[in-house]
VEXDREN-2710 file (C-alpha; in Angstrom, 1 decimal):
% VEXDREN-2710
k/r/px/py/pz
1/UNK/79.3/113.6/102.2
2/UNK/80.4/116.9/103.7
3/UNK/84.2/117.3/104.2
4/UNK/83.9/119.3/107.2
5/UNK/82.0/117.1/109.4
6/UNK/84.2/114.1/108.5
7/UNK/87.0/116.2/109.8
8/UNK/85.1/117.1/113.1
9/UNK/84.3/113.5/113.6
10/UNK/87.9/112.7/112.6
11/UNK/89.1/115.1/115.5
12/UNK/86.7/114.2/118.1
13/UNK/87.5/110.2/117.9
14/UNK/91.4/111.1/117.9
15/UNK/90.6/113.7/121.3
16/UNK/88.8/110.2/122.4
17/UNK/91.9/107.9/122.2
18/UNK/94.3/110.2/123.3
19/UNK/92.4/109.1/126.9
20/UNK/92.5/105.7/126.5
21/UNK/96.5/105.5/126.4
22/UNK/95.7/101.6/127.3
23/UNK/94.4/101.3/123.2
24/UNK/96.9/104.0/121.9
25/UNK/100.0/101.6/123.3
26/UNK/98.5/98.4/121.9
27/UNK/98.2/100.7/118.6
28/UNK/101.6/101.8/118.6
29/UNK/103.9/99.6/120.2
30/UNK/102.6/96.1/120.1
31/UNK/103.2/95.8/116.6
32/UNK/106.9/96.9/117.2
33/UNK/106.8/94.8/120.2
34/UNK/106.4/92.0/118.4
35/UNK/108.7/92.7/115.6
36/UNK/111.5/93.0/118.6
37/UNK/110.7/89.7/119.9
38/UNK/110.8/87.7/116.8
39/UNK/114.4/89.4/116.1
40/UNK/115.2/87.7/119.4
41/UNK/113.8/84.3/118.3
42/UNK/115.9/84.2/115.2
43/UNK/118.5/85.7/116.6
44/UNK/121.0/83.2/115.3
45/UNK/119.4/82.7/111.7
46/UNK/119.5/86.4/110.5
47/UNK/118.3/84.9/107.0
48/UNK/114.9/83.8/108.3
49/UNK/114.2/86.8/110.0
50/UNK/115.0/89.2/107.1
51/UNK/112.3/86.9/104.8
52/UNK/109.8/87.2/107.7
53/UNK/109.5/90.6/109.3
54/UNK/108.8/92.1/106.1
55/UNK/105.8/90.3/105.7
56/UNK/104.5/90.6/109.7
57/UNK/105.0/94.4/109.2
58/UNK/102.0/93.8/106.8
59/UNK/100.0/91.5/108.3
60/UNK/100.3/92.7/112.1
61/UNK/98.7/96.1/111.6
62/UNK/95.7/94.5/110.0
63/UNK/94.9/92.1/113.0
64/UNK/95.7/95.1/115.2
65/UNK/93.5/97.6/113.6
66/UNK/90.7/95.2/112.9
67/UNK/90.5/94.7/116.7
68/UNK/90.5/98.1/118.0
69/UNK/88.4/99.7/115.6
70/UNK/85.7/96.9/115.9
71/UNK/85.5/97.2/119.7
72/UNK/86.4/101.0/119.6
73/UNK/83.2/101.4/117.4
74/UNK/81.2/99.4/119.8
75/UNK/81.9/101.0/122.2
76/UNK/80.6/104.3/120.8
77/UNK/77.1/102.2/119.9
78/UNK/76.7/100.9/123.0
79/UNK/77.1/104.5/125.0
80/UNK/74.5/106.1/122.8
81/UNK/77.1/108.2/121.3
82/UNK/76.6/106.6/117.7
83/UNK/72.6/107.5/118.1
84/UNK/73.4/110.8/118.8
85/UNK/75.4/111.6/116.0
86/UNK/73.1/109.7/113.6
87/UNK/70.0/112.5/114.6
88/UNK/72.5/115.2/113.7
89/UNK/73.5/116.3/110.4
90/UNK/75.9/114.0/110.2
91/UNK/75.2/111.0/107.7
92/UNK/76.3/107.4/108.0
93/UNK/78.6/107.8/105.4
94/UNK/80.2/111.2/107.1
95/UNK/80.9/108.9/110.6
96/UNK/81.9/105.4/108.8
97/UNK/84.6/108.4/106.9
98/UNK/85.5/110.4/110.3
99/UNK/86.5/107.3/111.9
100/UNK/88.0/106.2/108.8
101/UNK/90.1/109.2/109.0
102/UNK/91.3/108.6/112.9
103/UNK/92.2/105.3/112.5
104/UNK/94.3/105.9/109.2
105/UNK/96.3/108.1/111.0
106/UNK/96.9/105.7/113.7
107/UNK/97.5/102.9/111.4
108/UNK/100.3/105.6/109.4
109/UNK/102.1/106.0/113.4
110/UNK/101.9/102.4/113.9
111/UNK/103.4/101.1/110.7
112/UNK/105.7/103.7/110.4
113/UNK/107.5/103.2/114.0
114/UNK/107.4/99.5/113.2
115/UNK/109.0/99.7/109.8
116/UNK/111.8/102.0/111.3
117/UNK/112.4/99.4/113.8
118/UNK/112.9/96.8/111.5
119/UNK/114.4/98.6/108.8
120/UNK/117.2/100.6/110.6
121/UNK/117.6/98.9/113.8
122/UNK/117.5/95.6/113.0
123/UNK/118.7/96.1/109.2
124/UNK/116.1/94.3/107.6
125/UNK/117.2/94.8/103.7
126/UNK/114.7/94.6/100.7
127/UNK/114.5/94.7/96.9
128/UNK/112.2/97.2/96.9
129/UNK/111.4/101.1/97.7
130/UNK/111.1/101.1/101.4
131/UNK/108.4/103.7/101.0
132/UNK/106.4/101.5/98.8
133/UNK/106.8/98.9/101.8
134/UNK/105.9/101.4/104.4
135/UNK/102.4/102.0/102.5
136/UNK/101.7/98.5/101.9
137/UNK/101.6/98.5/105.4
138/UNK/99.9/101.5/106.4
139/UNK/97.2/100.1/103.4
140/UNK/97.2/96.9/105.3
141/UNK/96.3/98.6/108.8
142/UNK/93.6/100.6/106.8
143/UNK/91.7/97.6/105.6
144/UNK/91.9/95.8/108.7
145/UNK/90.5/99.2/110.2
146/UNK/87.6/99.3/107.7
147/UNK/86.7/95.5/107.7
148/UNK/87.0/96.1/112.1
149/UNK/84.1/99.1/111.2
150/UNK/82.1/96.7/108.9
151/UNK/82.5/93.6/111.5
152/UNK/81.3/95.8/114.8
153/UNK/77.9/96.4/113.4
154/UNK/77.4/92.3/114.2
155/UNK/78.5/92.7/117.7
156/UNK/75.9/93.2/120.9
157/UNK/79.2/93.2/123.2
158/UNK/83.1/93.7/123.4
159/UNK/83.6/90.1/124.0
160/UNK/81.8/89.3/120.6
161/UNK/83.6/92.3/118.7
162/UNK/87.0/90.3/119.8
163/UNK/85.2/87.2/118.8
164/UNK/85.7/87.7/114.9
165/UNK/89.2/88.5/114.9
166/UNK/90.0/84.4/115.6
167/UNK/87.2/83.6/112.8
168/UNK/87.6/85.9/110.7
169/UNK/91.6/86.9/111.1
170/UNK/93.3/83.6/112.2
171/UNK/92.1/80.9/109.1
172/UNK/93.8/83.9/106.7
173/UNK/97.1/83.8/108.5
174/UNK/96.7/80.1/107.6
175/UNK/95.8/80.5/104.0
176/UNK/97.3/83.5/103.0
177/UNK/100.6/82.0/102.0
178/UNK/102.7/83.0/105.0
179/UNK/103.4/79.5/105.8
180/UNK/103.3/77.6/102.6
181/UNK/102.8/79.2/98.4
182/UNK/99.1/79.3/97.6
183/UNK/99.3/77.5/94.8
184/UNK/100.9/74.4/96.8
185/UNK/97.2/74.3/98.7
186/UNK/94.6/72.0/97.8
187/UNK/91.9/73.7/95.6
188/UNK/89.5/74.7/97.5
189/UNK/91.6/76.8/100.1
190/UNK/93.3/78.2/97.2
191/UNK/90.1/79.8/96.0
192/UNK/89.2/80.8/98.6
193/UNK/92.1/82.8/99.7
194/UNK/91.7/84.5/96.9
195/UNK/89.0/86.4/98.5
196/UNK/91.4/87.0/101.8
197/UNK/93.2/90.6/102.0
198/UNK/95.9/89.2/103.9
199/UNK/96.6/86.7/100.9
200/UNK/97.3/90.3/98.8
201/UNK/99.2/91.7/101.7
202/UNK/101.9/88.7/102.1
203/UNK/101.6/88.9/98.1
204/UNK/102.4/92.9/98.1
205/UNK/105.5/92.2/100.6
206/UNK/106.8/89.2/99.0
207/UNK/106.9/91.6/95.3
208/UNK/109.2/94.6/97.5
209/UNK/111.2/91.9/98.9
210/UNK/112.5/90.6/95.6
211/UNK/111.9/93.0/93.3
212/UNK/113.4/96.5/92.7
213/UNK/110.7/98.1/90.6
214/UNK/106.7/98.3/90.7
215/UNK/105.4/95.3/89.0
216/UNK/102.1/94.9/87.6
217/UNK/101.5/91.8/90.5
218/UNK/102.3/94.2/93.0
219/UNK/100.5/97.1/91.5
220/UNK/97.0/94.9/91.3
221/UNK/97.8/93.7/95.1
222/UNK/97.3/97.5/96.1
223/UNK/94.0/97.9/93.9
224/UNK/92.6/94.7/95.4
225/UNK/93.4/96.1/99.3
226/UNK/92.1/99.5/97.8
227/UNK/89.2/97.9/97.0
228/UNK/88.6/95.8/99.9
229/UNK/89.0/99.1/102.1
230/UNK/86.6/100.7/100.0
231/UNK/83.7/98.1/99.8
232/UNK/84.3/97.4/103.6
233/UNK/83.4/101.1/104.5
234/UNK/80.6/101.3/102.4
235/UNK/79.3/98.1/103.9
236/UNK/79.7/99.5/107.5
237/UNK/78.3/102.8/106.3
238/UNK/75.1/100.7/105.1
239/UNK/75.1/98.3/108.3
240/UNK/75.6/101.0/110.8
241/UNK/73.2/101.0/113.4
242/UNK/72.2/101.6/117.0
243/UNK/71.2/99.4/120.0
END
């Protein structure tokens, strides 16, 4: 692992992007986009609104990143540019890292703009440190980032890169306990969310929403995600390949 080429990598994929302003607005401003819009739709129960943007400002960046990264990496296989960086001194490790880097950033912007919105426009209040919040968040669009790296190496096209973000994203919004408490599930979804980030992300924002201080539930929510980030990148580092 060499510092410097990760940081090359980093700055080439971020040079990339800043071309493609079509993926650098769904990045940045969908998320808020979305935020706006559901302020509009509970416009009349203020309540509701407050107890659910909190937790969408964690779970939006993960669907986000998990899409762009796992077609943005295609993309990079399928043009040949992935083989030629894999006969260079780069290692798989140094490239799964680089892009790891870019998107991390992007997933900081993203969740920060959003969390401003919400916070200080729309006066969303919580328990908890708002810059605990903020990198629950930014974690969130991380590990959606990494798992979008780990997922790409499975596609032979955009259209089934997109593909796994309603199999594999969707059933967690269902099971994560956005809708209904976990525990009220029937067994087997129950265990099986516990192997879900987003179950850990809606977990994370419910613990800053009622709670002032950093609680040992919230704390092992953000080694969990940690360690889902982690394991996903060394997965993708190991399944990287070229067509």
């Amino acid at each position: 692992m060499n510092s410097r080429l990760i940081l090359h990598t980093a700055s080439r994929v971020l040079q990339q992007l800043r071309h493609d302003r079509r993926s650098v607005a769904l990045v940045m401003f969908v998320p808020t986009l979305l935020l706006v819009i559901l302020n509009y739709v509970f416009y009349d129960n203020f309540a509701l609104y407050n107890s659910v943007a909190p937790l969408l400002l964690g779970l939006v960046p993960f669907t986000i990143m998990f899409i762009i990264t796992s077609v943005a990496m295609l993309r990079e296989r399928t043009s040949g540019t992935l083989e030629r960086l894999l006969v260079s001194k780069l290692s798989r490790l140094d490239i799964i890292l680089g892009y790891a880097v870019a998107f991390a950033l992007l997933a900081f912007l993203q969740s920060a703009l959003a969390s401003f919105v919400v916070l200080f426009l729309f006066n969303v209040v919580v328990a908890g440190d708002v810059a605990v919040l903020l990198l629950i968040a930014v974690i969130s669009g991380i590990t959606g980032m990494a798992l979008g790296l780990f997922f790409s190496a499975f596609a032979k096209n955009e259209f089934q890169a997109v593909q796994f973000m309603p199999a594999f994203v969707l059933p967690q919004y269902l099971a994560c306990g956005l809708f209904i408490a976990r525990d009220q599930m029937v067994d087997a979804l129950y265990y099986a969310s516990n192997f879900m980030p987003l179950s850990y992300i809606v977990e994370a924002m419910r613990s800053i929403q009622l709670s002032e201080s950093m609680t040992g539930e919230l704390a092992k929510d953000m080694i969990i995600l940690f360690s889902f980030t982690i394991v996903s990148l060394i997965a993708g580092a190991l399944t990287l390949r070229t067509d």
